[in-house]
C-alpha positions in Angstrom: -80.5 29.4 66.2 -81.7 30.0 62.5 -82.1 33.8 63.3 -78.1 34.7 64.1 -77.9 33.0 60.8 -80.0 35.4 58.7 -78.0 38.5 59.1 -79.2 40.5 55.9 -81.9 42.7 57.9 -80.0 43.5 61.0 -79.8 42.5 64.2 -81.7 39.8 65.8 -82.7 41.8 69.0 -86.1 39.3 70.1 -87.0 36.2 69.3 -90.7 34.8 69.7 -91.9 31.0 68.2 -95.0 29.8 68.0 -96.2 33.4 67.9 -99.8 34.6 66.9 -99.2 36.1 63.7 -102.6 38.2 63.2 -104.6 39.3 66.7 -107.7 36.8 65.1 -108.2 33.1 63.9 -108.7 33.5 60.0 -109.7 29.9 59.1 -108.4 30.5 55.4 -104.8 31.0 56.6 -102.7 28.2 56.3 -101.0 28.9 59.9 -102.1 30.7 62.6 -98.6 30.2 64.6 -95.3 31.5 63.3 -92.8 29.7 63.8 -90.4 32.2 64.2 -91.3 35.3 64.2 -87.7 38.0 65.0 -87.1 41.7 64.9 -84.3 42.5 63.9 -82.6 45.9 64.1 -80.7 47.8 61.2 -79.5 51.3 62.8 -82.7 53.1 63.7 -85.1 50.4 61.8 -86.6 47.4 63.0 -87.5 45.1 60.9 -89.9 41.9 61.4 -88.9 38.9 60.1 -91.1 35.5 59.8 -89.4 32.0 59.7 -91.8 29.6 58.7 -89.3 26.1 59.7 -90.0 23.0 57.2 -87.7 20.0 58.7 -88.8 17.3 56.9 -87.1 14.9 54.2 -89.9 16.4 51.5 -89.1 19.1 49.2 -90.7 22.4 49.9 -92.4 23.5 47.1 -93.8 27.2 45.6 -97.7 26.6 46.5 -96.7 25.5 49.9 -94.5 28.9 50.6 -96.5 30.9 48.8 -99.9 30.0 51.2 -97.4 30.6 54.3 -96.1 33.8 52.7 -99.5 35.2 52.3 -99.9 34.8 56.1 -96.4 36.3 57.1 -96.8 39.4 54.6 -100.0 40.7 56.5 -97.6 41.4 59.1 -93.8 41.0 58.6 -91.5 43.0 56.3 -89.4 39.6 55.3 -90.3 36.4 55.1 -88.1 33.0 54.9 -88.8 29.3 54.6 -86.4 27.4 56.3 -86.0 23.9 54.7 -83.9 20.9 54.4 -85.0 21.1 50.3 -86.6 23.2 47.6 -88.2 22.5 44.7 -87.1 23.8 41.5 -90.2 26.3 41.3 -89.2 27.3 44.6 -86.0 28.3 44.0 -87.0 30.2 40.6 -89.9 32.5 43.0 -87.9 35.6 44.1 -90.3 37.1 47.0 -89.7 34.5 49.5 -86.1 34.5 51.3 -84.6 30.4 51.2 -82.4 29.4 54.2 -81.0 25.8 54.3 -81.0 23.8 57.2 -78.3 21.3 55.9 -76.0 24.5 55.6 -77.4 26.9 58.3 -77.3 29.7 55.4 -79.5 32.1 53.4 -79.6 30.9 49.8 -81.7 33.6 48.6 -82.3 36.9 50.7 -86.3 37.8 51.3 -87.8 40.8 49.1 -89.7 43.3 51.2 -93.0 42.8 51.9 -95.0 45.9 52.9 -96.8 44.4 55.4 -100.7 45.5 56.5 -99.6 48.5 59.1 -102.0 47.7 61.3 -101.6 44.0 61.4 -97.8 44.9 62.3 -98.8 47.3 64.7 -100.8 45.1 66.7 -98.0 42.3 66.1 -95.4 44.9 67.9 -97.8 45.8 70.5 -98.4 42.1 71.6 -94.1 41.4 71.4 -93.8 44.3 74.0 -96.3 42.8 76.7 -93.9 39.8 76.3 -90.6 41.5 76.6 -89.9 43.3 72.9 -88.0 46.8 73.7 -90.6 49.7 74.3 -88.5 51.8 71.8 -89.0 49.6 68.9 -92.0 51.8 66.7 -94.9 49.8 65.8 -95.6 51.2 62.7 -93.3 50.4 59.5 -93.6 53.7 58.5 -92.8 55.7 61.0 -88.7 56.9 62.2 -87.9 58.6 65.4 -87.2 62.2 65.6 -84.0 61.8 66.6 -82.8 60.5 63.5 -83.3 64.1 62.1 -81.3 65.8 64.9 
């Protein structure tokens, strides 16, 4: 599975695919499914993580990613395309992470995003009713006390 492959943002503690990114249909986004949408946990952070997966022969080029990132950033800290190729553009664009599906490997690591906090927050909300740890916090911005104790 791609996410034990991408390591650089934690742990991969829950996995969902096909996931509702936003709570609402916005007919100007390119995708309304993720993919692969993970959290991953790095000490007492989680992180989300979207995986938008491109398995086709074609290269996957910067307008492409870039309408898909502007639909993952609403709501996850990291983004990745997932791709057998990239165009040259592509590769020179340094917000979105890269992962190869001919090497199962991140070729460039994902800049954080800052993601809309209430777009993540309602993202987390829905992951718990399907399984996501009740301990993860919904909201980017906030740590749990006991990290200060």
């Amino acid at each position: 599975m791609i996410t034990e492959h991408i390591r650089e943002h934690g742990i991969p503690i829950y996995v969902e695919r096909e996931f509702h990114i936003k709570p609402y249909r916005d007919r100007s986004d390119v995708c309304y499914y993720g993919d692969i949408v993970a959290v991953y946990q790095n000490g007492r952070r989680w992180y989300i993580v979207g995986i938008e997966v491109k398995d086709w022969k074609a290269r996957v080029g910067s307008k492409l990613a870039a309408q898909y990132l502007s639909v993952y950033g609403e709501v996850c800290e990291y983004f990745y395309i997932a791709a057998r190729r990239f165009s040259q553009s592509l590769l020179r664009t340094s917000r979105i992470g890269l992962f190869s599906l001919e090497s199962m490997k991140v070729i460039r690591r994902s800049q954080y995003l800052f993601p809309d906090e209430r777009l993540r927050i309602s993202a987390v909300k829905r992951m718990k009713k399907g399984g996501l740890n009740p301990r993860v916090l919904e909201s980017p911005y906030q740590t749990m006390l006991d990290a200060f104790l």
